[in-house]
KEKE-3310 file (N, C-alpha, C; in steps of 0.2 Angstrom, whole numbers, plus 5000, padded with zeros to 4 digits):
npx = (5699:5712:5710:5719:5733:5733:5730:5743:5753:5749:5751:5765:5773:5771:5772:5787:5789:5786:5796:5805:5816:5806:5796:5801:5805:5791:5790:5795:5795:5782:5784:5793:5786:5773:5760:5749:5740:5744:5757:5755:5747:5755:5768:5760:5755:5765:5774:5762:5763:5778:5774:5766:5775:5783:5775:5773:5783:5795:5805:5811:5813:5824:5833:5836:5839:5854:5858:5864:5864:5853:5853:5864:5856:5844:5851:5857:5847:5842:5852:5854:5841:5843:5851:5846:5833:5843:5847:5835:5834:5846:5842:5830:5837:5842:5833:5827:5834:5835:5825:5811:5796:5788:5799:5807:5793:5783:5776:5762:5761:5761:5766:5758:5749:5743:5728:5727:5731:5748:5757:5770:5778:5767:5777:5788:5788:5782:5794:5804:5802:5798:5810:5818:5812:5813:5818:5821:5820:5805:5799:5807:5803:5788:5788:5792:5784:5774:5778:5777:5766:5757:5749:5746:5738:5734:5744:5747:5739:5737:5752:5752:5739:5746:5757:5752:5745:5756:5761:5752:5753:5766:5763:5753:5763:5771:5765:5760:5773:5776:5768:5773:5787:5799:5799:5812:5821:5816:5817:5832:5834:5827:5834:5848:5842:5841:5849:5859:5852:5852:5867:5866:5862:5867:5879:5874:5867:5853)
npy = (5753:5742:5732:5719:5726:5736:5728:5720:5729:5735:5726:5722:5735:5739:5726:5730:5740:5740:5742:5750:5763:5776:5770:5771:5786:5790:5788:5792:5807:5809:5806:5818:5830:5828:5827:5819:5819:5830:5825:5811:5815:5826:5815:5806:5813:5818:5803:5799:5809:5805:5793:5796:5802:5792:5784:5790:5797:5794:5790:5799:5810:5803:5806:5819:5822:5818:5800:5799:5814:5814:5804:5810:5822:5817:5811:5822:5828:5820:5820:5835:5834:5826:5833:5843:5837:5832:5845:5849:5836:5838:5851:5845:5837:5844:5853:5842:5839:5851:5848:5850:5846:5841:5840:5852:5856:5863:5877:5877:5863:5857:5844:5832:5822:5828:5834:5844:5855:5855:5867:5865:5852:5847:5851:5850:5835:5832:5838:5830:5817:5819:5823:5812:5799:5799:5792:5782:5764:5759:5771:5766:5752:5758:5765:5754:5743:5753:5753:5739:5733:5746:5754:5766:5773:5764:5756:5768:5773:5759:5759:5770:5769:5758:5765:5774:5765:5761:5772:5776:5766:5768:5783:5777:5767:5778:5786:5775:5776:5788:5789:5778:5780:5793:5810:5815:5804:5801:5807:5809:5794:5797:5807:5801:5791:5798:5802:5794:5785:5795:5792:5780:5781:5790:5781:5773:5762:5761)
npz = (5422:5428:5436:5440:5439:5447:5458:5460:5459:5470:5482:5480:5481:5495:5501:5499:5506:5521:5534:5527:5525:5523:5530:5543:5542:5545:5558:5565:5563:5567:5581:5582:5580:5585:5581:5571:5561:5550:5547:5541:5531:5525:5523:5514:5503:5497:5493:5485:5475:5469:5466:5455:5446:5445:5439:5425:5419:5427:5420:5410:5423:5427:5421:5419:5431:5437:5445:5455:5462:5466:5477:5484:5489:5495:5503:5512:5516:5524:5535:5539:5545:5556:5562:5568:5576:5584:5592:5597:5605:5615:5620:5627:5636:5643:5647:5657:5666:5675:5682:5676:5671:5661:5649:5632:5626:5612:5611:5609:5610:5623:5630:5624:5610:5598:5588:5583:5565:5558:5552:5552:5556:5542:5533:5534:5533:5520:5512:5515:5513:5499:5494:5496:5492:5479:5463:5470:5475:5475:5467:5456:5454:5452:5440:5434:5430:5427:5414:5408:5409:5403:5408:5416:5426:5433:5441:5448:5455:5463:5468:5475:5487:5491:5498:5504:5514:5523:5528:5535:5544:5550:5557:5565:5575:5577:5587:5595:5602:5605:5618:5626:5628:5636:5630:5626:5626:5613:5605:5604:5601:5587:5582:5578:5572:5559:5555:5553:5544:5533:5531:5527:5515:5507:5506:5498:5502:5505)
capx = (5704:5714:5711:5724:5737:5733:5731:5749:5756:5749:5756:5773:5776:5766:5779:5794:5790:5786:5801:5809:5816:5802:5791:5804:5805:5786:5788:5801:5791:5777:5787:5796:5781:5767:5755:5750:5736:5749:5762:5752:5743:5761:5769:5754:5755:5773:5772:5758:5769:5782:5772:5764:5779:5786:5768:5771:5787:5803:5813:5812:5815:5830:5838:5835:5843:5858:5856:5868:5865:5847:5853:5865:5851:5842:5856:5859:5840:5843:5856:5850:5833:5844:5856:5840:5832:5849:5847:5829:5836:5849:5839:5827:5840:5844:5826:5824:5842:5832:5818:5806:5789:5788:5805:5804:5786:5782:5772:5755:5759:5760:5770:5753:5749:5736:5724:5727:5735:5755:5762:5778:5775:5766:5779:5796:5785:5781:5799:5810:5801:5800:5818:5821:5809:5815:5824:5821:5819:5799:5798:5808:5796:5782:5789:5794:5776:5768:5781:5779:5758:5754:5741:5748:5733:5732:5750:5749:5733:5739:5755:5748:5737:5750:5763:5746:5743:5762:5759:5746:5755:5772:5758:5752:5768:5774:5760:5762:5780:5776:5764:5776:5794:5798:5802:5819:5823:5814:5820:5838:5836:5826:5840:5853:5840:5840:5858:5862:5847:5857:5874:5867:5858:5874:5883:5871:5863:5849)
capy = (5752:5737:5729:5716:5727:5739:5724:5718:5734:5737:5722:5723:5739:5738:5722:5732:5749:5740:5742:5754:5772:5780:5771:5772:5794:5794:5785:5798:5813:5809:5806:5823:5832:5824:5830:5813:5819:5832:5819:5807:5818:5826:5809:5801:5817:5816:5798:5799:5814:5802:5786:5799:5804:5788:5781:5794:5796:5790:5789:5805:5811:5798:5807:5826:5822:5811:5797:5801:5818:5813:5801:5816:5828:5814:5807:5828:5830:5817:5820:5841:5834:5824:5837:5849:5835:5831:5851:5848:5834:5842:5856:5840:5835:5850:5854:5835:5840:5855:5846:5852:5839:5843:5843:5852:5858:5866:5881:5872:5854:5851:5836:5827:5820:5834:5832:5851:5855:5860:5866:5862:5846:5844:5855:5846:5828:5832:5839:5826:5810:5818:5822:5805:5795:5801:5789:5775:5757:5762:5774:5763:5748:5758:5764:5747:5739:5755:5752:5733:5734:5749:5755:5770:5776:5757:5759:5773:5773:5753:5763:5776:5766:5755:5769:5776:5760:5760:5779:5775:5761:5773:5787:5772:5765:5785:5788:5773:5775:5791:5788:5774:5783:5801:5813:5818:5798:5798:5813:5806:5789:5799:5810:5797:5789:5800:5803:5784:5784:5798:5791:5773:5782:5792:5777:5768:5756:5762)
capz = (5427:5427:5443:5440:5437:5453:5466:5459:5461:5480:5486:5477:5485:5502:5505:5496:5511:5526:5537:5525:5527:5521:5537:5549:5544:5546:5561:5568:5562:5570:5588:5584:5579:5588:5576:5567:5555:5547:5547:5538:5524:5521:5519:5509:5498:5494:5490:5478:5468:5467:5463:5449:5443:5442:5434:5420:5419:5429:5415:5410:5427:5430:5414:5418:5436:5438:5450:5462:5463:5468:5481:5490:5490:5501:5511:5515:5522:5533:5540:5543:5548:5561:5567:5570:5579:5589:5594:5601:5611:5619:5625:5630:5642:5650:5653:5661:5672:5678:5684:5671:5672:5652:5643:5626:5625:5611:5613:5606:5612:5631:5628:5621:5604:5596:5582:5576:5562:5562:5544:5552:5554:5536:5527:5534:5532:5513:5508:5519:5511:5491:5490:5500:5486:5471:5462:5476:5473:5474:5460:5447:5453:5446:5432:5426:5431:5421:5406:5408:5407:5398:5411:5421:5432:5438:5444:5451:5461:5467:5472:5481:5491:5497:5502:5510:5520:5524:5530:5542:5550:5551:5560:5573:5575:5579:5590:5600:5605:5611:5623:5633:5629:5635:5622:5625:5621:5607:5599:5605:5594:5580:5578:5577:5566:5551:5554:5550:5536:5527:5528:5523:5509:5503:5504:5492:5506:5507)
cpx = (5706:5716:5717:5729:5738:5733:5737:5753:5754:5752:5762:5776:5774:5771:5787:5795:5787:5793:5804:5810:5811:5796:5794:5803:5798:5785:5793:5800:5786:5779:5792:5788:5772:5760:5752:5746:5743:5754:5760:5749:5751:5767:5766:5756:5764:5774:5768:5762:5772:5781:5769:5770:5786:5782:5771:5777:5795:5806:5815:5816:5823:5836:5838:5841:5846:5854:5858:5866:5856:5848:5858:5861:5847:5846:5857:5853:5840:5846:5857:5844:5836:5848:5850:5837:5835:5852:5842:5832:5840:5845:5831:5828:5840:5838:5825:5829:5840:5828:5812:5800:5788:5792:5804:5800:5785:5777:5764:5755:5758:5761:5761:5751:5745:5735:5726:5730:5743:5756:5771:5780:5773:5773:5786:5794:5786:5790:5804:5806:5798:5804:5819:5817:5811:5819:5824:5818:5809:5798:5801:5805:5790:5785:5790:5787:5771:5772:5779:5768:5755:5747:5744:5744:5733:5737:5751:5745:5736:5746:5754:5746:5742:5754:5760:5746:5749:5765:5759:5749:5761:5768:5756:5755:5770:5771:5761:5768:5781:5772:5769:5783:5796:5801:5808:5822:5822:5817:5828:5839:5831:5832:5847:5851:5840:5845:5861:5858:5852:5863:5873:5866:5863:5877:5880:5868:5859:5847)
cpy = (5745:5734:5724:5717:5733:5734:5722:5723:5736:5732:5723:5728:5742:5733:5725:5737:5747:5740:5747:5761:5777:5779:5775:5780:5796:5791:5791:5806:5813:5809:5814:5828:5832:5827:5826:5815:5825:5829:5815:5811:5822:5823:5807:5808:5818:5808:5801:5806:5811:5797:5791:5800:5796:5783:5785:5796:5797:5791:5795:5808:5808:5802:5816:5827:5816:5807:5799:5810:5818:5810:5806:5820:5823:5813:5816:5830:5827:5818:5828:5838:5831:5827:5841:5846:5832:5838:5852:5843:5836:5847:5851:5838:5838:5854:5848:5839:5844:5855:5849:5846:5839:5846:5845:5852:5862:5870:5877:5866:5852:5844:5828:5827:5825:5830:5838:5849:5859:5860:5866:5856:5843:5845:5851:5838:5827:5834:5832:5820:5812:5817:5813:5798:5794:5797:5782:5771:5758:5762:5770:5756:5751:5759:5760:5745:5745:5756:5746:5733:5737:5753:5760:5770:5769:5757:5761:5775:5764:5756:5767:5773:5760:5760:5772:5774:5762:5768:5777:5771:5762:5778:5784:5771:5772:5785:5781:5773:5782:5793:5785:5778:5790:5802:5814:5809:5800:5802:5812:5801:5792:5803:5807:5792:5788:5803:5796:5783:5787:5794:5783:5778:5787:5786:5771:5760:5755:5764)
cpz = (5426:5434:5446:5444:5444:5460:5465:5462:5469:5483:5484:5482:5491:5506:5503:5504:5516:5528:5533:5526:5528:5528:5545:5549:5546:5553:5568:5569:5568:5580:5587:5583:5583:5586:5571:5559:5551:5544:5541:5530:5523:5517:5515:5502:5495:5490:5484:5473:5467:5462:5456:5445:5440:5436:5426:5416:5422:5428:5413:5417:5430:5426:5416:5425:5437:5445:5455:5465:5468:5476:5487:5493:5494:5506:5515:5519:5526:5536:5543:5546:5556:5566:5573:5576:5586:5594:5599:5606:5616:5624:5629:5637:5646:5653:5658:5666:5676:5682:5682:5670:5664:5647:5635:5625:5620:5612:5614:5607:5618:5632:5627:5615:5604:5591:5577:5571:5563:5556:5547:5550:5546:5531:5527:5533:5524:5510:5510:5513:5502:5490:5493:5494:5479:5470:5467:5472:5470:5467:5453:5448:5449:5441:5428:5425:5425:5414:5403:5405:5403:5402:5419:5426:5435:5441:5449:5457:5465:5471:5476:5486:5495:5500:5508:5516:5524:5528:5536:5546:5553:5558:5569:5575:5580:5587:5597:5606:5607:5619:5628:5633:5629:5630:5622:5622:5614:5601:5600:5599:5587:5576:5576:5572:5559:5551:5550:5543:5531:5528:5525:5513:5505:5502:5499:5495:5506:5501)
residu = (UNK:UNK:UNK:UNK:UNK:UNK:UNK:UNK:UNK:UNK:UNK:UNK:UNK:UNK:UNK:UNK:UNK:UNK:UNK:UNK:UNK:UNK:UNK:UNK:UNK:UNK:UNK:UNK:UNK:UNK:UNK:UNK:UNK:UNK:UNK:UNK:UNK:UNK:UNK:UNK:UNK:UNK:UNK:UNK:UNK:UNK:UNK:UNK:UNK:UNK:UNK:UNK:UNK:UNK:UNK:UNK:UNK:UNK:UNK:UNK:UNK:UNK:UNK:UNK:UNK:UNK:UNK:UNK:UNK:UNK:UNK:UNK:UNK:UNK:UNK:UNK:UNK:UNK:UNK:UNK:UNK:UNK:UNK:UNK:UNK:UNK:UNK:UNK:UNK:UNK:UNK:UNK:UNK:UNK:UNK:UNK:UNK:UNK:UNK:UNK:UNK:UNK:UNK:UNK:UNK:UNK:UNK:UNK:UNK:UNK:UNK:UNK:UNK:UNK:UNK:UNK:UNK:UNK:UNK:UNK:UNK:UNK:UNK:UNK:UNK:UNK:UNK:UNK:UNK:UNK:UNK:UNK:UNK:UNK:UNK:UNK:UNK:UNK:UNK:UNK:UNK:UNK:UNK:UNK:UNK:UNK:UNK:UNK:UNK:UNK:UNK:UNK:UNK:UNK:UNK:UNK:UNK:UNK:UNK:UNK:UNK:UNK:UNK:UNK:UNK:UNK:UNK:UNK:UNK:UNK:UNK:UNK:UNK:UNK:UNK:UNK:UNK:UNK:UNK:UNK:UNK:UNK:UNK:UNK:UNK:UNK:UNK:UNK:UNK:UNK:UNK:UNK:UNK:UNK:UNK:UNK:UNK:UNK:UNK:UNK:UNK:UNK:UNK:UNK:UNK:UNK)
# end
């Protein structure tokens, strides 16, 4: 292993994916889901397929599927994941307007974080942040650092572990801001969240 070449790459892309889309969606997930271990192992595990696929090959991938039609196919799941979430809010409001003590409950949540498992949660976590990777600044950071080296698995393991870290701090981050701010908010600026995300990320901003 090329310790080097794994502590370069965790930092590069640890400082590349703070604040970026990718935390903000896990930061949104987890405030729409309130399901954090879910959240977290279905982000963490999309990343690492991406970083592996750009460790290995990228280029390949970049040549099989246009760019752009890469960056539709994400700017499109945000902006469904935000409609869906703009759905759940609304029926948010109109249970608060009712005087309902727990607007939008799902059956299993009782408006508090849980530990269980939700393959809702993992399964809309894991597909929203591959399509949304692929192709991202990210993925052609590794690929260039494991073209430029010559040492994929050190790449790709230093990748992983930072997108990981950058996970977990998304998850906390989540889990914070639901505790202080009711959910019909949150799911209010989530959903206009991953509305904006997509339109930056069709228009090539993001």
């Amino acid at each position: 292993m090329d310790w080097a070449t794994l502590v370069s790459t965790l930092s590069l892309v640890f400082v590349a994916e703070l604040g970026d889309k990718t935390q903000l969606a896990v930061v949104t997930q987890t405030c729409k889901h309130r399901r954090p271990w879910p959240v977290f192992l279905g982000a963490s595990l999309a990343l690492m397929l991406v970083s592996l696929l750009g460790a290995l090959g990228g280029q390949l991938v970049g040549r099989l599927i246009p760019p752009i039609v890469l960056r539709i196919a994400a700017a499109a799941a945000f902006v469904v994941m935000g409609a869906l979430i703009a759905r759940e809010a609304v029926r948010a409001f109109r249970s608060s307007s009712e005087g309902e003590d727990c607007p939008y409950a799902p059956p299993d949540d009782a408006c508090q974080i849980g530990n269980g498992w939700s393959w809702p949660a993992f399964n809309s976590t894991l597909g929203l942040l591959f399509v949304a990777e692929l192709g991202d600044k990210t993925q052609l950071a590794i690929f260039s650092l494991s073209s430029k080296h010559g040492t994929p698995w050190a790449v790709f393991v230093g990748g992983s572990l930072a997108l990981t870290l950058v996970t977990g701090l998304g998850v906390v981050g989540g889990q914070g801001l639901c505790r202080i701010v009711p959910e019909r908010v949150l799911l209010g600026v989530s959903a206009a969240a991953f509305i904006v995300m997509g339109l930056l990320i069709g228009g090539g901003i993001l």
